[in-house]
TORMARVEX-617747 format. One line per 3 residues: number of its first residue (from 1); their letters; for each residue x, y, z of N, C-alpha, C. Coordinates in Angstrom, 1 decimal. Last residue first. Layout:
NUM	A	X/Y/Z/X/Y/Z/X/Y/Z | ...
***
This chain:
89	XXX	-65.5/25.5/-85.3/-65.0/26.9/-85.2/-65.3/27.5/-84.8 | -67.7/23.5/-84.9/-66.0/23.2/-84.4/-65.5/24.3/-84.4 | -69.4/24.6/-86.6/-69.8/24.4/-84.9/-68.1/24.4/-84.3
86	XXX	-68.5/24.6/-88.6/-68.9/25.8/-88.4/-69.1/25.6/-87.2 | -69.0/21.4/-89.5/-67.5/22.1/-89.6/-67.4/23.8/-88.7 | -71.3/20.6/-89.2/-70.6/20.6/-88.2/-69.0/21.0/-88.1
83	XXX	-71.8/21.9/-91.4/-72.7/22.4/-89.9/-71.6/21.9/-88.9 | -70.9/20.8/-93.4/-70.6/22.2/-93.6/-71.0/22.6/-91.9 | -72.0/17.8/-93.2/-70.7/18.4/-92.8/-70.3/19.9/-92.4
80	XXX	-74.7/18.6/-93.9/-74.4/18.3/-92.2/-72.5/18.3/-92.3 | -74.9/19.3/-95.8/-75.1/21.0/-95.4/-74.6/20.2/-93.8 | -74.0/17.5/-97.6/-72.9/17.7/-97.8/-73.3/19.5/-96.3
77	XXX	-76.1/15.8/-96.6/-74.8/15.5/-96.4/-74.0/16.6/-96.2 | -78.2/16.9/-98.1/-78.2/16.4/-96.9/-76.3/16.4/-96.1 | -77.5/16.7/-101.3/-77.6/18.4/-100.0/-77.1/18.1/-98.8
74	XXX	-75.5/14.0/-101.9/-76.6/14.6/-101.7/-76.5/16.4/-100.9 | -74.2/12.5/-103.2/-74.1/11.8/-101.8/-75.2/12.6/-101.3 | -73.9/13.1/-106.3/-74.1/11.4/-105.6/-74.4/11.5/-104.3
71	XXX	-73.7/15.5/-106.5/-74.9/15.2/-106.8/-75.4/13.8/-106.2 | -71.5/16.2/-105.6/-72.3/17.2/-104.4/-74.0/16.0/-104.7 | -69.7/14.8/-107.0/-69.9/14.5/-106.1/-71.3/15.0/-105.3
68	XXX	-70.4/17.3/-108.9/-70.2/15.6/-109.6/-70.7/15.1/-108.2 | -69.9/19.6/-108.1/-71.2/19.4/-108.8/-71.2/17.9/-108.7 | -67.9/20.0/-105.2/-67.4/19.4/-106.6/-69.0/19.1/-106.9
65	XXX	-67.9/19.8/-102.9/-68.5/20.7/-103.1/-68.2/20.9/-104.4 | -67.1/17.5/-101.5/-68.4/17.4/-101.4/-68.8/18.6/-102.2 | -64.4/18.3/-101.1/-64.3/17.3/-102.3/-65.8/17.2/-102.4
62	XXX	-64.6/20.2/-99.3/-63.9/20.3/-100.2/-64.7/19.6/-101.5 | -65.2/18.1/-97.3/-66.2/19.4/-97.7/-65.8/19.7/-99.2 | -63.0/17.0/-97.1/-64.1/16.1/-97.1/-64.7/17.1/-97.8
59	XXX	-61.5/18.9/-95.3/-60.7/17.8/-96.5/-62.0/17.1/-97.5 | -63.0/19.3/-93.0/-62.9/20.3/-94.3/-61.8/19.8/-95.6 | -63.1/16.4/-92.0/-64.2/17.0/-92.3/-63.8/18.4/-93.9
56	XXX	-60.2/16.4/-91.4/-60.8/15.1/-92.4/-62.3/16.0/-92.9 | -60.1/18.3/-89.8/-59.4/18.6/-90.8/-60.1/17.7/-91.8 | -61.6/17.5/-87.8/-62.0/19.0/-87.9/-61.4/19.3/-89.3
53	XXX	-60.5/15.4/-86.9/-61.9/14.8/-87.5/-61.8/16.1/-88.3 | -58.5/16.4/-85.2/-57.8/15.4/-86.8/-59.7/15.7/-87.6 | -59.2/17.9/-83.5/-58.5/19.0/-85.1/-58.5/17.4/-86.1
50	XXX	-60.1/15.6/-82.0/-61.0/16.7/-82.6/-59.8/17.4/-83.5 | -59.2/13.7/-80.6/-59.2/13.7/-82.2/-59.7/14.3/-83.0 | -59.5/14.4/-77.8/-57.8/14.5/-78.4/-58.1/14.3/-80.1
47	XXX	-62.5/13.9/-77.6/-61.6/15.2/-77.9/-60.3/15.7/-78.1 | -62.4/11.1/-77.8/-62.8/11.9/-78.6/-62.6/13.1/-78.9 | -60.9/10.4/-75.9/-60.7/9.7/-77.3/-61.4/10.8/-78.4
44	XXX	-62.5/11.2/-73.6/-61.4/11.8/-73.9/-60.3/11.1/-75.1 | -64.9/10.1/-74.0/-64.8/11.2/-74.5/-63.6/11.7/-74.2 | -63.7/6.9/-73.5/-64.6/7.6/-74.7/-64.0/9.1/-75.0
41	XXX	-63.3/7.9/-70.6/-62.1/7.2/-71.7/-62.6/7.7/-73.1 | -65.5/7.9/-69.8/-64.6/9.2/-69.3/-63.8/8.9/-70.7 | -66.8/5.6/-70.3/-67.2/7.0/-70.8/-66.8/7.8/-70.7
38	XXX	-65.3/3.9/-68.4/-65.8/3.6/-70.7/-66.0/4.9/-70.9 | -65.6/4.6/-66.2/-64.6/4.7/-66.8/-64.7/4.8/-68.2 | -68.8/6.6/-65.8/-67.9/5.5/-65.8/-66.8/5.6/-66.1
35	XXX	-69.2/9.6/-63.8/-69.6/8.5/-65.0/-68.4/7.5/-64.6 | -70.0/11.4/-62.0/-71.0/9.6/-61.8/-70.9/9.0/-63.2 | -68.1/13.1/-62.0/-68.1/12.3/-60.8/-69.0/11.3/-60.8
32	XXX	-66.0/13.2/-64.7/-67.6/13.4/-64.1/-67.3/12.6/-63.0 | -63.4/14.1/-66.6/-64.0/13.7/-65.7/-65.2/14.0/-64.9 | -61.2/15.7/-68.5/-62.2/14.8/-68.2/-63.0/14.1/-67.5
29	XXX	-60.2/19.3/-68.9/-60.3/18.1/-68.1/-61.4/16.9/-68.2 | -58.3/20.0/-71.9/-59.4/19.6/-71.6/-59.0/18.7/-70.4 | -55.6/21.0/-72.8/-56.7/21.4/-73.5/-58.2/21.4/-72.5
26	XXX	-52.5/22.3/-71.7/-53.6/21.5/-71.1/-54.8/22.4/-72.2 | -49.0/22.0/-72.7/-50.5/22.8/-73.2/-51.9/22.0/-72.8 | -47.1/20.0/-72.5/-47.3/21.6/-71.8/-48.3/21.9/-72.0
23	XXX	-47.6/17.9/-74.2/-48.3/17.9/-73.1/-47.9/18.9/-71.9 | -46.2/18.6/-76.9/-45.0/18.0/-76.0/-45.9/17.7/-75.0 | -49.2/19.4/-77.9/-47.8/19.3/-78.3/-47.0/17.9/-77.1
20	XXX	-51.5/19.2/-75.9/-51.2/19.8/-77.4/-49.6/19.4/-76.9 | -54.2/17.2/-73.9/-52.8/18.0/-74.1/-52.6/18.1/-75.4 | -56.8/16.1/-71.9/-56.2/15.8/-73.3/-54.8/17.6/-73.4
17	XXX	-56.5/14.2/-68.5/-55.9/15.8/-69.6/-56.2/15.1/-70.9 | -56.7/11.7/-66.9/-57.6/12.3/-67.8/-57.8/13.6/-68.4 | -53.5/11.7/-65.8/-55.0/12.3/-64.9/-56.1/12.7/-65.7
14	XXX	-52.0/12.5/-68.7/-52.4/12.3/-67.6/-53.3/12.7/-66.8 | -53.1/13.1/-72.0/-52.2/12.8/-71.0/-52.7/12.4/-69.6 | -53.9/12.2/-75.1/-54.1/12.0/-74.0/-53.1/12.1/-72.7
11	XXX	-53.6/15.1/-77.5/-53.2/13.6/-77.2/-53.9/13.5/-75.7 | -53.1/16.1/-80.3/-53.7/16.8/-79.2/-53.8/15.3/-79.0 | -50.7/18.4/-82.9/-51.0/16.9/-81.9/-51.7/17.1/-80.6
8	XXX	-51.7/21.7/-83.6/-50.6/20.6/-83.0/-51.7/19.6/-82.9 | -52.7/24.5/-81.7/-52.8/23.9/-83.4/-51.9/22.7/-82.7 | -56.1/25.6/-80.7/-54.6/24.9/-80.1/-54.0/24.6/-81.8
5	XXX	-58.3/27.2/-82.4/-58.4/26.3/-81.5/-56.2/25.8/-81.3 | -58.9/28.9/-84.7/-58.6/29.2/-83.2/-58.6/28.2/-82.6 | -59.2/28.1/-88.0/-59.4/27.7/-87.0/-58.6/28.7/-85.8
2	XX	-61.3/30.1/-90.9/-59.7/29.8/-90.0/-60.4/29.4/-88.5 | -63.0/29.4/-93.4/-63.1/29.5/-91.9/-61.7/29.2/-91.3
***
């Protein structure tokens, strides 16, 4: 599965942006009018580290799809990675 999403470092910038590269590249605005700060902050922690999780995930899959491994950690596992790798793309 090839990714479409921004490629690069995706970081926190200003006024609750997450940004790609140098912070030319606006990815995402953050902000709800009734949430909190914890939870604006949260999820923009969370979506600046989306390609890293997106990469550790198919880094991960990889090594889950080895018989040896597939057999210790389980189906379960290895079909909720695969799911959430396919959601992110």
């Amino acid at each position: 599965m090839d990714s479409k999403h921004t490629k690069g470092l995706w970081k926190i910038g200003r006024e609750n942006w997450v940004v790609a590269g140098d912070g030319s590249v606006a990815i995402a605005k953050v902000g709800q009018a009734h949430a909190n700060f914890g939870e604006q902050e949260a999820n923009l922690k969370l979506i600046s580290a989306a390609p890293e999780l997106l990469g550790a995930c198919e880094k991960l899959f990889e090594r889950l799809t080895d018989n040896d491994v597939h057999s210790l950690v389980g189906h379960d596992l290895c079909t909720e990675v695969y799911n959430a790798i396919a959601k992110a793309k």
